[in-house]
C-alpha positions in Angstrom: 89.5 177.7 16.6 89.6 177.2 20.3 91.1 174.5 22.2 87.8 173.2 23.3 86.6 173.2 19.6 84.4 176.3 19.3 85.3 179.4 17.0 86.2 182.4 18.4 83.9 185.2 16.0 84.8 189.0 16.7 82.0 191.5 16.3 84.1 193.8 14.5 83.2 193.9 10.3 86.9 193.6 9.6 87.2 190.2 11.4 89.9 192.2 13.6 90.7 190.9 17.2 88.2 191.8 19.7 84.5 191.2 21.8 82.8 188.7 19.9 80.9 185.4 20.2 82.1 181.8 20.7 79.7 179.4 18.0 79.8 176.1 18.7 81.6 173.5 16.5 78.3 172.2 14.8 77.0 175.5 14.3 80.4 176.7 12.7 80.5 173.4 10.6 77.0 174.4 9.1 78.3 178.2 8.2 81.1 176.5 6.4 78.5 174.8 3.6 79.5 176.6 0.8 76.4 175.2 -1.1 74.4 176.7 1.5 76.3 179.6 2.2 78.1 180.7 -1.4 78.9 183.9 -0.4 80.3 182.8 2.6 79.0 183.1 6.5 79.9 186.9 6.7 77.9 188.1 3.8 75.3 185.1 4.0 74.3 185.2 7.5 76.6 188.2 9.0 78.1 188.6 12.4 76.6 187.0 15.4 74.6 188.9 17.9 74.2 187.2 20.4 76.1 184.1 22.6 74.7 180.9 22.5 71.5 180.1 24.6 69.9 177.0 25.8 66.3 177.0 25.8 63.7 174.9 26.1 60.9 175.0 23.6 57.8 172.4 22.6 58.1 170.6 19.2 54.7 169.5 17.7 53.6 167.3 20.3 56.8 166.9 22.2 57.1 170.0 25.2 60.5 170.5 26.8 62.7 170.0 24.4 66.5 171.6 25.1 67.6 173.2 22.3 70.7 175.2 21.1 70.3 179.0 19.7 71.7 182.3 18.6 71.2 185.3 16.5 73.6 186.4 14.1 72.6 189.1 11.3 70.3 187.7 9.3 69.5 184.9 10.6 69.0 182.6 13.6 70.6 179.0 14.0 69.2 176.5 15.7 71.0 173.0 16.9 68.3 170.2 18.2 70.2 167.2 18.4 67.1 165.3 18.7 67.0 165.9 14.6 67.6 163.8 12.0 71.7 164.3 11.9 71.5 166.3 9.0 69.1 169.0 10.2 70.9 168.9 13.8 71.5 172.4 13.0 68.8 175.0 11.0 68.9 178.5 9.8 65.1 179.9 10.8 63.6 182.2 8.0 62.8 184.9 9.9 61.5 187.1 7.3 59.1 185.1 6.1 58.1 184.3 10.0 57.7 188.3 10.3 55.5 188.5 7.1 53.2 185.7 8.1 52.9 187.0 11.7 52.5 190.3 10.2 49.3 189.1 8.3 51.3 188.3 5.2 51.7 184.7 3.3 55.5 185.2 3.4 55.8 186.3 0.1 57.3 189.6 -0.8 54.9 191.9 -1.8 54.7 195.2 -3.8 57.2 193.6 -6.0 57.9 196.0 -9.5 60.1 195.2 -12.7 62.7 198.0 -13.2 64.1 198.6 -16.6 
């Protein structure tokens, strides 16, 4: 952890000291959830790819709303403090987002049974 709070993440697969990415406190708090995370943030979400970006994006009705985001892996997180407190921070599906814009439902097709 850094002084000013945030957690230091190096790119490198063997968590060895290096480039990396800062994530901010509340976004490092939510990778900790081992309930949500069992694995654990490596193998869950994996490495993050990108720093953390404002940006400003429209909400239902609500248009220029500043919000908190970054990639990592498998996954993007999102922190919108204007959430309830316990969805301040969300994990986007972005596999089922890519099937639906696809043309999908967001199920997984072509599924078989082996064995």
């Amino acid at each position: 952890m850094l002084d000013d709070g945030n957690v230091f993440v190096p790119f490198d697969a063997s968590l060895a000291p290096g480039r990396g990415q800062v994530v901010p406190p509340v976004c490092w708090a939510f990778l900790s959830v081992t309930s949500v995370f069992p694995g654990g943030w490596l193998r869950d979400v994996g490495l993050r790819l990108t720093p953390v970006a404002e940006v400003i994006v429209t909400k239902g009705p609500e248009t220029g709303r500043r919000i908190l985001v970054q990639a990592l892996l498998r996954t993007i997180l999102t922190f919108n403090p204007l959430n309830p407190t316990e969805c301040h921070v969300e994990c986007a599906n972005v596999g089922t987002r890519f099937a639906r814009s696809a043309g999908g439902d967001g199920r997984l097709g072509g599924e078989r049974r082996v064995g």
